[in-house]
C-alpha positions in Angstrom: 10.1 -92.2 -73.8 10.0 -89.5 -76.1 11.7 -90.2 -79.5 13.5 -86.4 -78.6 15.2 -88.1 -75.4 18.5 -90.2 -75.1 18.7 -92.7 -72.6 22.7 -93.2 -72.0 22.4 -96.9 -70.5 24.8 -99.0 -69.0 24.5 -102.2 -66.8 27.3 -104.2 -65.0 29.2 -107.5 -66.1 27.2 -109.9 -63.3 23.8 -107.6 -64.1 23.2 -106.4 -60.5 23.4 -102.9 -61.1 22.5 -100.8 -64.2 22.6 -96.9 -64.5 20.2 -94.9 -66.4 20.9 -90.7 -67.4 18.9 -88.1 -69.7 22.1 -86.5 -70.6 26.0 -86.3 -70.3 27.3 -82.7 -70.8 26.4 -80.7 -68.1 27.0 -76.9 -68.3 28.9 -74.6 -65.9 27.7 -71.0 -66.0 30.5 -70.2 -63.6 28.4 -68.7 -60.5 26.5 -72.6 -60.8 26.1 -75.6 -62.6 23.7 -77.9 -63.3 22.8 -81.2 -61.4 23.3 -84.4 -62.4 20.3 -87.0 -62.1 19.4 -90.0 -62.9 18.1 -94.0 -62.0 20.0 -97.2 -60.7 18.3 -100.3 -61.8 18.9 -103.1 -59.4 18.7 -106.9 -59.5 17.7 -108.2 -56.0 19.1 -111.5 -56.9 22.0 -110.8 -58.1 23.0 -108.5 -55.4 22.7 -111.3 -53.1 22.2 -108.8 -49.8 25.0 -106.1 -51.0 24.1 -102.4 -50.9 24.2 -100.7 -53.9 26.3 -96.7 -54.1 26.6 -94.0 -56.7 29.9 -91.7 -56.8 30.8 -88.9 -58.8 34.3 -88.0 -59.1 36.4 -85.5 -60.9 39.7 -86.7 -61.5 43.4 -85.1 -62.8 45.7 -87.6 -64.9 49.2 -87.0 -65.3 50.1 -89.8 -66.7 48.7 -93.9 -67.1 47.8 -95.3 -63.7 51.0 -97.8 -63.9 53.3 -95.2 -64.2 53.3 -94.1 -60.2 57.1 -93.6 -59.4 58.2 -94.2 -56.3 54.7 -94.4 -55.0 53.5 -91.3 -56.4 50.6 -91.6 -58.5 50.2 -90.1 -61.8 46.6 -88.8 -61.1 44.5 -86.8 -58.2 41.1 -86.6 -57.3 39.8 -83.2 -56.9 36.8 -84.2 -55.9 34.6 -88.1 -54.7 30.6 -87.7 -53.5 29.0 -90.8 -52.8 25.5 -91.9 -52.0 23.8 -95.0 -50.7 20.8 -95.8 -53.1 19.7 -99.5 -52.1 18.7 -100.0 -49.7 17.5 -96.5 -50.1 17.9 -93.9 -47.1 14.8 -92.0 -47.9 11.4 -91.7 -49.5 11.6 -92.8 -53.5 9.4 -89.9 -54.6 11.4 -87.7 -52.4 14.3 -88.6 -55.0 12.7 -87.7 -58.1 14.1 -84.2 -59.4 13.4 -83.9 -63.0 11.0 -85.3 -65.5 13.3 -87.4 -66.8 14.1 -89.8 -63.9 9.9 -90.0 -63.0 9.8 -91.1 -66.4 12.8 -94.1 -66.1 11.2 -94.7 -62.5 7.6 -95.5 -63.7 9.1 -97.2 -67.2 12.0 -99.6 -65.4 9.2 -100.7 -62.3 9.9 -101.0 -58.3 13.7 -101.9 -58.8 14.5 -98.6 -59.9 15.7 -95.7 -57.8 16.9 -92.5 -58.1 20.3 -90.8 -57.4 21.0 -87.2 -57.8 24.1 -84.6 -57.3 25.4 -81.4 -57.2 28.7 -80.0 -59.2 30.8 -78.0 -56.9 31.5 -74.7 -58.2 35.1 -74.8 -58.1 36.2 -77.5 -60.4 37.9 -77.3 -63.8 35.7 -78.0 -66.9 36.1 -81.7 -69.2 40.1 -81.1 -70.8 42.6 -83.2 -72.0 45.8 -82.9 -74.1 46.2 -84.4 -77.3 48.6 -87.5 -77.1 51.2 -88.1 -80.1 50.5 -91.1 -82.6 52.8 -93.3 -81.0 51.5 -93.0 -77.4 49.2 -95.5 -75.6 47.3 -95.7 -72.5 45.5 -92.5 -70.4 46.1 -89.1 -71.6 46.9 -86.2 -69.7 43.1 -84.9 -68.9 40.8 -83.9 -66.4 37.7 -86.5 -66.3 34.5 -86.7 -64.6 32.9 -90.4 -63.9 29.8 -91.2 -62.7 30.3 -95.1 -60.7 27.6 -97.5 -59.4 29.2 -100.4 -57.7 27.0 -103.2 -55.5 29.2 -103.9 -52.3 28.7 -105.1 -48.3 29.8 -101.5 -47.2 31.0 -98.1 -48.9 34.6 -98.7 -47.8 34.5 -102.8 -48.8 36.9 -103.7 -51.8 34.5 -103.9 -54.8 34.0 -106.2 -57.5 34.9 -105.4 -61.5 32.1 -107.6 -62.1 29.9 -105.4 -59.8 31.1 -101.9 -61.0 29.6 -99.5 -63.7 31.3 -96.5 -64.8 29.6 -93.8 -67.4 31.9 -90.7 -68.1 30.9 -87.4 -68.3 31.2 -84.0 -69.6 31.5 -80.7 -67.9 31.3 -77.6 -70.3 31.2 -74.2 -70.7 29.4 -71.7 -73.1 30.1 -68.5 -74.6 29.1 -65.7 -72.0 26.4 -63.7 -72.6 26.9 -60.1 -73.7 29.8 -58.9 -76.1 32.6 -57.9 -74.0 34.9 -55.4 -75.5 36.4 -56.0 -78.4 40.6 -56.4 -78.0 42.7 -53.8 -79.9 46.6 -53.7 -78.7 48.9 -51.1 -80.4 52.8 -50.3 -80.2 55.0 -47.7 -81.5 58.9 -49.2 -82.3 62.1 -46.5 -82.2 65.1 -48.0 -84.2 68.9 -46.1 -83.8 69.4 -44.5 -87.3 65.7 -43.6 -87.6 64.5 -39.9 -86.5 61.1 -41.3 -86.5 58.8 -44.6 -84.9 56.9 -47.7 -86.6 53.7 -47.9 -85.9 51.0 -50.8 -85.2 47.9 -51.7 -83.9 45.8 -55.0 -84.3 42.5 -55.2 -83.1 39.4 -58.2 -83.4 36.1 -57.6 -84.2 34.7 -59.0 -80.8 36.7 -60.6 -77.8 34.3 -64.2 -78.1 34.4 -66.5 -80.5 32.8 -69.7 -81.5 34.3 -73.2 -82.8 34.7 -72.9 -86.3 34.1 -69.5 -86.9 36.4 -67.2 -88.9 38.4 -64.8 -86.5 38.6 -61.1 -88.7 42.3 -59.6 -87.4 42.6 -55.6 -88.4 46.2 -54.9 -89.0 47.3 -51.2 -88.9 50.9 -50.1 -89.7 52.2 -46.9 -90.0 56.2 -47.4 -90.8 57.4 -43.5 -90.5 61.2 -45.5 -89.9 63.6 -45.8 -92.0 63.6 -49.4 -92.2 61.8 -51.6 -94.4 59.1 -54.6 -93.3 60.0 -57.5 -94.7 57.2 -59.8 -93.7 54.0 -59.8 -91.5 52.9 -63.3 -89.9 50.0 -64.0 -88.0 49.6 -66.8 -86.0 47.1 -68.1 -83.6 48.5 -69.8 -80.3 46.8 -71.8 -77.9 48.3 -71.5 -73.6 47.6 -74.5 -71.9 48.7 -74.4 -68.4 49.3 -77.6 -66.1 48.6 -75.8 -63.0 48.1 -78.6 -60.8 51.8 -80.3 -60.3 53.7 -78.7 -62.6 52.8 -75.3 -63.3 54.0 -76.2 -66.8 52.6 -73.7 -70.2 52.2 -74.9 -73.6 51.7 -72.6 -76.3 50.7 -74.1 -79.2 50.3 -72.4 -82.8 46.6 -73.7 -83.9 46.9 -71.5 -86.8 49.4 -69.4 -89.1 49.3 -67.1 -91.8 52.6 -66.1 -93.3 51.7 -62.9 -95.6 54.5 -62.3 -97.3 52.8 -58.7 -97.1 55.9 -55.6 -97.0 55.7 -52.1 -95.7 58.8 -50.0 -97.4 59.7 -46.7 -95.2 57.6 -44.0 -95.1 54.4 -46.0 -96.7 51.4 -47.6 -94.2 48.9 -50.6 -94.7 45.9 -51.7 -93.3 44.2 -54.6 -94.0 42.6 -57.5 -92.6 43.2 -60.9 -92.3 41.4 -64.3 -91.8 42.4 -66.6 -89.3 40.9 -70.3 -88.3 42.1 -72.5 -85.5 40.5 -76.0 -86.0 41.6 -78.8 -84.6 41.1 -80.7 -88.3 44.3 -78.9 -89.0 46.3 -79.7 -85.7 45.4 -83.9 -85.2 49.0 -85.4 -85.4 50.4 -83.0 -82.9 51.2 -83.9 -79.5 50.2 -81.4 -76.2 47.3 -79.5 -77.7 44.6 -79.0 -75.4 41.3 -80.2 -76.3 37.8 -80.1 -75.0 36.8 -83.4 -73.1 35.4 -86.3 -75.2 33.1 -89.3 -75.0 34.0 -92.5 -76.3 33.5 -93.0 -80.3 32.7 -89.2 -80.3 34.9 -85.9 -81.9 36.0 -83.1 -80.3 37.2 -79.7 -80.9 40.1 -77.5 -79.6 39.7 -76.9 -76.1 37.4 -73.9 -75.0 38.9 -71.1 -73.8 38.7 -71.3 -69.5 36.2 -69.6 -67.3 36.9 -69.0 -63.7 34.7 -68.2 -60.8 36.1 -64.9 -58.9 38.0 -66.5 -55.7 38.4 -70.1 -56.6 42.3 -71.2 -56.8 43.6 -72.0 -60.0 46.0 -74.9 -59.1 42.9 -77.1 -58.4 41.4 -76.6 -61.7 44.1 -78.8 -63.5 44.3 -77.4 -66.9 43.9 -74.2 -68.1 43.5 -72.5 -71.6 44.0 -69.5 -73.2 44.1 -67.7 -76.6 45.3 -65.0 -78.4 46.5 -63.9 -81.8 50.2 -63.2 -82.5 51.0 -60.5 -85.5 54.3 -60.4 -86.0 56.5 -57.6 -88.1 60.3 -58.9 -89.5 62.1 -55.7 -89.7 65.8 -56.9 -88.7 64.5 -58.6 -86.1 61.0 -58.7 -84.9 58.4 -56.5 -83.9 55.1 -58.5 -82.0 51.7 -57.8 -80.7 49.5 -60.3 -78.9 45.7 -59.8 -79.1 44.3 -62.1 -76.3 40.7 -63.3 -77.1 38.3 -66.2 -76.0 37.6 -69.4 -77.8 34.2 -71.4 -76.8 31.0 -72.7 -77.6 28.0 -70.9 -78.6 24.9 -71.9 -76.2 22.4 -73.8 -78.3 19.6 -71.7 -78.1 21.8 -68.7 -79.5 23.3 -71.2 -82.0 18.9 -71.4 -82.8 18.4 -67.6 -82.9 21.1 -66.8 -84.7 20.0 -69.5 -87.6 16.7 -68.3 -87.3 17.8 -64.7 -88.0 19.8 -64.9 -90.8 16.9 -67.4 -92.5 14.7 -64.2 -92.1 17.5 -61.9 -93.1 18.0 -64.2 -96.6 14.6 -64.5 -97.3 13.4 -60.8 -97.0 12.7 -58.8 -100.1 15.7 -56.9 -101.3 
Protein backbone atom coordinates (compact mmCIF):
# COMPACT_ATOMS: atom_id res chain seq x y z
CA UNK A 1 0.00 0.00 0.00
CA UNK A 2 0.85 3.45 -0.66
CA UNK A 3 1.90 5.50 2.45
CA UNK A 4 -0.97 8.23 0.80
CA UNK A 5 -3.75 5.43 1.51
CA UNK A 6 -5.82 4.58 4.76
CA UNK A 7 -6.83 1.18 5.20
CA UNK A 8 -10.00 1.61 7.76
CA UNK A 9 -9.80 -2.15 9.13
CA UNK A 10 -11.91 -4.02 11.22
CA UNK A 11 -12.28 -7.80 12.02
CA UNK A 12 -14.90 -9.67 14.23
CA UNK A 13 -14.72 -10.90 17.92
CA UNK A 14 -14.38 -14.96 16.90
CA UNK A 15 -12.01 -13.69 13.63
CA UNK A 16 -14.13 -15.17 10.86
CA UNK A 17 -14.82 -12.12 9.09
CA UNK A 18 -12.79 -8.88 8.66
CA UNK A 19 -13.80 -5.79 6.46
CA UNK A 20 -11.31 -3.80 4.69
CA UNK A 21 -12.34 0.13 2.96
CA UNK A 22 -10.05 2.97 1.15
CA UNK A 23 -12.22 5.51 2.62
CA UNK A 24 -15.29 6.51 4.82
CA UNK A 25 -16.87 9.87 3.63
CA UNK A 26 -18.50 9.41 0.64
CA UNK A 27 -19.79 12.59 -1.24
CA UNK A 28 -23.33 13.29 -2.53
CA UNK A 29 -23.35 15.71 -5.49
CA UNK A 30 -27.16 15.56 -5.39
CA UNK A 31 -27.97 14.19 -9.02
CA UNK A 32 -25.40 11.00 -7.74
CA UNK A 33 -23.10 9.74 -5.33
CA UNK A 34 -20.29 7.84 -5.07
CA UNK A 35 -19.96 4.02 -4.53
CA UNK A 36 -18.87 2.31 -1.76
CA UNK A 37 -16.24 -0.57 -2.22
CA UNK A 38 -14.23 -2.53 -0.48
CA UNK A 39 -12.86 -6.42 0.70
CA UNK A 40 -14.21 -9.06 3.21
CA UNK A 41 -11.41 -11.15 4.53
CA UNK A 42 -12.65 -14.56 5.55
CA UNK A 43 -11.46 -17.33 7.78
CA UNK A 44 -12.51 -20.75 6.36
CA UNK A 45 -12.15 -22.22 9.69
CA UNK A 46 -13.63 -20.20 11.65
CA UNK A 47 -16.77 -19.89 9.63
CA UNK A 48 -17.24 -23.51 10.07
CA UNK A 49 -19.64 -23.81 6.70
CA UNK A 50 -21.55 -20.32 7.37
CA UNK A 51 -22.01 -17.86 4.52
CA UNK A 52 -20.62 -14.69 4.86
CA UNK A 53 -23.05 -11.07 3.86
CA UNK A 54 -22.29 -7.39 3.60
CA UNK A 55 -25.26 -4.74 4.29
CA UNK A 56 -25.40 -1.18 4.05
CA UNK A 57 -27.96 0.60 5.87
CA UNK A 58 -29.07 4.15 6.56
CA UNK A 59 -30.78 4.46 9.69
CA UNK A 60 -33.04 7.45 11.66
CA UNK A 61 -32.70 7.51 15.58
CA UNK A 62 -35.14 9.20 17.64
CA UNK A 63 -34.12 8.20 20.55
CA UNK A 64 -31.79 4.96 22.40
CA UNK A 65 -32.88 1.60 21.13
CA UNK A 66 -34.45 0.75 24.75
CA UNK A 67 -36.64 3.47 24.78
CA UNK A 68 -39.45 1.83 22.27
CA UNK A 69 -42.86 2.69 23.93
CA UNK A 70 -45.48 0.71 23.58
CA UNK A 71 -43.71 -1.22 20.79
CA UNK A 72 -42.72 1.65 18.83
CA UNK A 73 -39.26 1.88 18.22
CA UNK A 74 -37.29 4.92 18.53
CA UNK A 75 -35.48 4.54 15.11
CA UNK A 76 -36.30 3.63 11.17
CA UNK A 77 -34.46 2.29 8.49
CA UNK A 78 -34.66 4.33 5.42
CA UNK A 79 -32.82 2.08 3.65
CA UNK A 80 -30.96 -2.09 4.12
CA UNK A 81 -28.96 -3.56 0.75
CA UNK A 82 -27.45 -6.81 1.34
CA UNK A 83 -25.08 -9.05 -0.60
CA UNK A 84 -23.86 -12.55 -0.44
CA UNK A 85 -19.93 -12.49 -0.62
CA UNK A 86 -18.79 -16.15 0.43
CA UNK A 87 -19.52 -18.26 -1.01
CA UNK A 88 -19.31 -15.69 -3.72
CA UNK A 89 -22.17 -15.52 -6.49
CA UNK A 90 -19.87 -14.45 -9.22
CA UNK A 91 -16.50 -14.12 -10.87
CA UNK A 92 -13.81 -12.47 -8.18
CA UNK A 93 -12.25 -10.18 -10.87
CA UNK A 94 -15.75 -9.36 -11.95
CA UNK A 95 -15.91 -7.70 -8.30
CA UNK A 96 -13.05 -5.54 -8.45
CA UNK A 97 -14.19 -1.83 -9.08
CA UNK A 98 -11.46 0.48 -8.09
CA UNK A 99 -7.67 0.30 -7.53
CA UNK A 100 -8.06 0.17 -4.20
CA UNK A 101 -9.78 -3.20 -3.55
CA UNK A 102 -7.30 -4.97 -6.54
CA UNK A 103 -4.75 -3.70 -4.32
CA UNK A 104 -6.34 -5.34 -0.68
CA UNK A 105 -7.30 -8.46 -3.06
CA UNK A 106 -3.73 -9.23 -4.22
CA UNK A 107 -2.11 -8.03 -0.64
CA UNK A 108 -4.76 -10.12 1.84
CA UNK A 109 -4.41 -13.53 -0.68
CA UNK A 110 -7.34 -16.01 -1.96
CA UNK A 111 -9.52 -15.35 1.22
CA UNK A 112 -10.32 -12.07 0.25
CA UNK A 113 -13.30 -10.89 -1.80
CA UNK A 114 -14.82 -7.95 -2.85
CA UNK A 115 -18.19 -6.27 -1.98
CA UNK A 116 -19.37 -3.18 -3.63
CA UNK A 117 -22.62 -0.68 -3.50
CA UNK A 118 -24.51 1.94 -4.73
CA UNK A 119 -26.01 5.05 -2.53
CA UNK A 120 -29.51 5.75 -3.45
CA UNK A 121 -30.07 9.19 -4.46
CA UNK A 122 -32.76 10.04 -2.18
CA UNK A 123 -31.37 9.69 1.22
CA UNK A 124 -30.42 12.45 3.77
CA UNK A 125 -26.70 13.21 4.22
CA UNK A 126 -24.57 11.99 7.95
CA UNK A 127 -26.58 14.46 10.79
CA UNK A 128 -27.17 14.33 14.23
CA UNK A 129 -28.20 16.65 17.05
CA UNK A 130 -26.00 17.63 19.79
CA UNK A 131 -27.13 15.88 23.08
CA UNK A 132 -26.88 17.94 26.54
CA UNK A 133 -24.03 17.07 29.02
CA UNK A 134 -26.14 15.08 31.12
CA UNK A 135 -27.57 12.73 28.39
CA UNK A 136 -26.36 9.13 27.66
CA UNK A 137 -26.87 6.62 25.16
CA UNK A 138 -27.73 7.21 21.10
CA UNK A 139 -28.34 10.62 19.94
CA UNK A 140 -30.86 11.79 17.76
CA UNK A 141 -28.98 11.27 14.24
CA UNK A 142 -29.19 9.86 10.86
CA UNK A 143 -26.28 6.98 10.50
CA UNK A 144 -25.01 4.96 7.82
CA UNK A 145 -23.30 1.42 8.76
CA UNK A 146 -21.56 -0.75 6.70
CA UNK A 147 -22.15 -4.72 8.46
CA UNK A 148 -20.46 -8.00 7.65
CA UNK A 149 -21.87 -10.82 9.65
CA UNK A 150 -20.98 -14.84 8.98
CA UNK A 151 -24.42 -16.74 9.32
CA UNK A 152 -26.29 -20.19 7.82
CA UNK A 153 -28.73 -17.94 5.73
CA UNK A 154 -29.39 -14.03 5.22
CA UNK A 155 -32.58 -14.24 7.37
CA UNK A 156 -30.75 -16.74 10.30
CA UNK A 157 -30.38 -14.84 13.78
CA UNK A 158 -26.64 -13.76 13.83
CA UNK A 159 -23.98 -13.97 16.12
CA UNK A 160 -22.29 -10.68 18.09
CA UNK A 161 -19.31 -12.67 17.93
CA UNK A 162 -19.75 -13.07 14.12
CA UNK A 163 -20.83 -9.44 13.34
CA UNK A 164 -18.60 -6.37 12.11
CA UNK A 165 -20.00 -3.03 11.90
CA UNK A 166 -17.80 0.09 10.36
CA UNK A 167 -19.83 3.45 10.21
CA UNK A 168 -19.84 5.80 7.65
CA UNK A 169 -20.16 9.18 6.42
CA UNK A 170 -22.36 10.68 3.74
CA UNK A 171 -21.46 14.38 2.80
CA UNK A 172 -22.02 17.16 0.81
CA UNK A 173 -19.85 19.93 -0.71
CA UNK A 174 -20.31 23.43 -1.52
CA UNK A 175 -21.91 23.70 -5.07
CA UNK A 176 -20.15 24.86 -7.78
CA UNK A 177 -20.77 28.37 -9.14
CA UNK A 178 -21.64 31.42 -6.88
CA UNK A 179 -25.25 31.65 -6.69
CA UNK A 180 -26.69 35.01 -6.08
CA UNK A 181 -25.77 36.78 -3.39
CA UNK A 182 -28.91 37.29 -0.72
CA UNK A 183 -29.98 40.97 -0.09
CA UNK A 184 -33.54 41.42 1.75
CA UNK A 185 -34.85 45.03 2.42
CA UNK A 186 -38.01 46.49 4.38
CA UNK A 187 -39.45 49.81 4.76
CA UNK A 188 -41.45 50.25 8.46
CA UNK A 189 -44.49 52.99 8.83
CA UNK A 190 -45.05 53.93 12.56
CA UNK A 191 -48.50 56.11 13.58
CA UNK A 192 -47.06 59.63 14.57
CA UNK A 193 -44.50 59.42 11.83
CA UNK A 194 -45.24 61.23 8.30
CA UNK A 195 -42.37 59.29 6.95
CA UNK A 196 -40.95 55.21 6.79
CA UNK A 197 -37.61 53.47 8.31
CA UNK A 198 -35.66 52.02 6.03
CA UNK A 199 -33.40 48.70 5.88
CA UNK A 200 -31.79 46.43 3.77
CA UNK A 201 -29.11 43.65 4.73
CA UNK A 202 -27.44 41.84 2.17
CA UNK A 203 -24.21 39.03 2.13
CA UNK A 204 -21.37 39.09 0.06
CA UNK A 205 -22.20 35.61 -1.53
CA UNK A 206 -25.16 33.04 -0.73
CA UNK A 207 -22.28 29.93 0.16
CA UNK A 208 -20.20 29.78 2.76
CA UNK A 209 -17.52 27.58 4.18
CA UNK A 210 -16.92 26.14 7.85
CA UNK A 211 -15.08 28.59 9.61
CA UNK A 212 -15.09 31.37 7.43
CA UNK A 213 -16.09 34.92 8.43
CA UNK A 214 -19.78 35.76 7.05
CA UNK A 215 -19.48 39.88 5.95
CA UNK A 216 -23.33 41.17 6.72
CA UNK A 217 -23.98 44.85 4.96
CA UNK A 218 -26.39 46.72 7.08
CA UNK A 219 -28.23 49.71 5.44
CA UNK A 220 -30.66 52.03 7.44
CA UNK A 221 -32.23 54.92 6.40
CA UNK A 222 -34.53 56.07 9.57
CA UNK A 223 -36.65 59.12 7.85
CA UNK A 224 -39.25 58.29 11.21
CA UNK A 225 -39.53 60.00 13.89
CA UNK A 226 -38.52 57.37 16.26
CA UNK A 227 -35.15 56.67 17.46
CA UNK A 228 -33.10 53.06 17.05
CA UNK A 229 -32.11 51.97 20.07
CA UNK A 230 -30.10 48.88 19.28
CA UNK A 231 -29.18 46.71 16.24
CA UNK A 232 -28.49 42.86 16.93
CA UNK A 233 -27.40 40.33 14.64
CA UNK A 234 -27.65 36.99 15.15
CA UNK A 235 -27.05 33.88 13.22
CA UNK A 236 -29.69 30.95 13.61
CA UNK A 237 -29.43 27.50 12.63
CA UNK A 238 -33.34 25.52 11.38
CA UNK A 239 -33.11 22.05 11.95
CA UNK A 240 -36.11 20.25 10.99
CA UNK A 241 -37.16 16.65 12.27
CA UNK A 242 -39.16 15.85 9.34
CA UNK A 243 -39.42 12.32 9.72
CA UNK A 244 -41.98 11.65 12.82
CA UNK A 245 -42.29 14.83 14.15
CA UNK A 246 -42.13 17.53 11.84
CA UNK A 247 -40.54 19.32 14.73
CA UNK A 248 -38.08 22.90 13.91
CA UNK A 249 -35.20 24.01 15.97
CA UNK A 250 -33.84 27.28 15.50
CA UNK A 251 -30.81 27.62 17.16
CA UNK A 252 -28.68 30.99 17.52
CA UNK A 253 -24.98 29.79 16.52
CA UNK A 254 -23.92 33.28 16.71
CA UNK A 255 -24.85 36.87 18.12
CA UNK A 256 -23.67 40.20 17.80
CA UNK A 257 -25.38 42.77 20.08
CA UNK A 258 -24.15 46.31 18.54
CA UNK A 259 -25.26 48.53 20.78
CA UNK A 260 -25.04 50.63 17.39
CA UNK A 261 -28.21 53.73 17.35
CA UNK A 262 -29.83 55.46 14.54
CA UNK A 263 -31.53 58.87 15.93
CA UNK A 264 -34.44 60.22 13.54
CA UNK A 265 -33.70 61.59 10.43
CA UNK A 266 -29.89 60.25 10.39
CA UNK A 267 -28.84 56.70 8.34
CA UNK A 268 -25.88 54.11 8.83
CA UNK A 269 -24.36 51.70 6.92
CA UNK A 270 -21.84 49.51 7.93
CA UNK A 271 -20.88 46.03 8.10
CA UNK A 272 -20.55 43.47 10.42
CA UNK A 273 -18.65 40.18 11.14
CA UNK A 274 -20.37 37.21 11.94
CA UNK A 275 -18.93 33.48 12.83
CA UNK A 276 -21.01 30.40 13.72
CA UNK A 277 -18.60 27.65 15.06
CA UNK A 278 -19.56 25.05 16.82
CA UNK A 279 -16.35 25.78 19.40
CA UNK A 280 -18.69 28.37 20.63
CA UNK A 281 -22.02 26.31 20.80
CA UNK A 282 -20.57 22.63 22.63
CA UNK A 283 -22.67 22.61 25.97
CA UNK A 284 -25.86 23.25 24.15
CA UNK A 285 -28.38 20.71 23.58
CA UNK A 286 -30.44 20.27 19.89
CA UNK A 287 -27.90 21.82 17.63
CA UNK A 288 -27.54 20.10 14.53
CA UNK A 289 -24.24 18.80 13.58
CA UNK A 290 -22.49 17.21 10.67
CA UNK A 291 -22.16 13.29 11.25
CA UNK A 292 -19.01 12.03 13.05
CA UNK A 293 -16.71 9.08 13.32
CA UNK A 294 -15.66 7.75 16.52
CA UNK A 295 -12.68 9.71 18.39
CA UNK A 296 -13.09 12.29 15.54
CA UNK A 297 -14.53 16.34 15.70
CA UNK A 298 -17.03 17.72 13.87
CA UNK A 299 -18.47 20.94 12.85
CA UNK A 300 -22.00 22.58 12.70
CA UNK A 301 -24.09 20.75 10.43
CA UNK A 302 -23.87 21.67 6.62
CA UNK A 303 -26.55 23.43 5.28
CA UNK A 304 -29.03 20.58 3.31
CA UNK A 305 -29.07 19.87 -0.36
CA UNK A 306 -31.98 18.26 -1.98
CA UNK A 307 -32.46 16.49 -5.22
CA UNK A 308 -35.55 18.07 -7.30
CA UNK A 309 -38.58 15.43 -6.60
CA UNK A 310 -37.26 13.47 -3.71
CA UNK A 311 -39.69 13.82 -0.43
CA UNK A 312 -38.43 15.48 2.32
CA UNK A 313 -39.95 13.44 5.33
CA UNK A 314 -37.56 10.54 4.37
CA UNK A 315 -34.49 12.56 4.63
CA UNK A 316 -34.78 12.75 8.48
CA UNK A 317 -33.13 15.90 9.36
CA UNK A 318 -32.96 18.95 7.68
CA UNK A 319 -30.86 22.23 8.06
CA UNK A 320 -31.01 25.53 7.27
CA UNK A 321 -29.37 29.00 7.80
CA UNK A 322 -29.87 32.43 7.79
CA UNK A 323 -28.78 35.71 9.40
CA UNK A 324 -31.24 37.68 11.69
CA UNK A 325 -30.67 41.65 11.94
CA UNK A 326 -32.78 42.96 14.14
CA UNK A 327 -33.80 46.91 14.86
CA UNK A 328 -35.22 47.83 18.70
CA UNK A 329 -37.33 50.81 17.99
CA UNK A 330 -40.29 50.31 20.63
CA UNK A 331 -40.61 47.12 19.59
CA UNK A 332 -38.79 45.29 16.87
CA UNK A 333 -38.12 45.67 13.38
CA UNK A 334 -36.41 42.08 11.67
CA UNK A 335 -34.97 40.92 8.46
CA UNK A 336 -33.80 37.38 7.81
CA UNK A 337 -31.03 36.89 5.13
CA UNK A 338 -31.19 33.11 4.37
CA UNK A 339 -27.80 31.71 3.19
CA UNK A 340 -26.00 28.24 2.91
CA UNK A 341 -23.42 26.73 5.29
CA UNK A 342 -21.06 23.81 3.90
CA UNK A 343 -17.91 22.45 3.11
CA UNK A 344 -15.60 23.60 0.50
CA UNK A 345 -14.60 20.50 -1.97
CA UNK A 346 -10.91 19.82 -1.44
CA UNK A 347 -9.64 20.43 -4.55
CA UNK A 348 -11.11 24.11 -4.40
CA UNK A 349 -9.89 24.25 -0.72
CA UNK A 350 -6.21 23.35 -3.02
CA UNK A 351 -6.77 26.12 -5.56
CA UNK A 352 -7.80 28.56 -3.53
CA UNK A 353 -4.45 28.04 -1.26
CA UNK A 354 -2.55 27.92 -4.21
CA UNK A 355 -3.88 31.27 -5.38
CA UNK A 356 -3.47 33.38 -2.65
CA UNK A 357 0.37 31.73 -2.21
CA UNK A 358 0.86 33.30 -5.69
CA UNK A 359 -1.09 36.37 -4.93
CA UNK A 360 1.34 36.99 -1.50
CA UNK A 361 4.33 36.22 -3.22
CA UNK A 362 4.01 38.49 -6.31
CA UNK A 363 6.04 41.70 -6.59
CA UNK A 364 4.06 44.66 -5.36
Amino acid sequence: MSPKNVIFKKVCKDKSVGVYMGKRDFVDRVDSVEPLDGVILIDPEALQGRKVFVTLSCTFRYGRDDMDVMGIAFRRELYLATRQVYPPLQDREKGIHTRVQAKLLRKLGNNSYPFFFEFPDNLPCSVALQPAPSDVGKQCAVEFEIKAFSAESQDAKVRKRSTVKLMLRKVQYAPEGEGIAPSVETTRDFVMSDKPLHVKASLDKEVYYHGEPIKVHVSVTNNSSKNIKNIILSVDQIANVVLYSNDSYAKCVDIEDSGDSVSPGATLQKVYTMLPLLANNRERRGIALDGKLKHEDTNLASSSIVKDGVLKEVLGIMVSYRVMVKLIVGGEVGLEVPFKLMHAKPDAVSRRRRLCSRNSSAPT
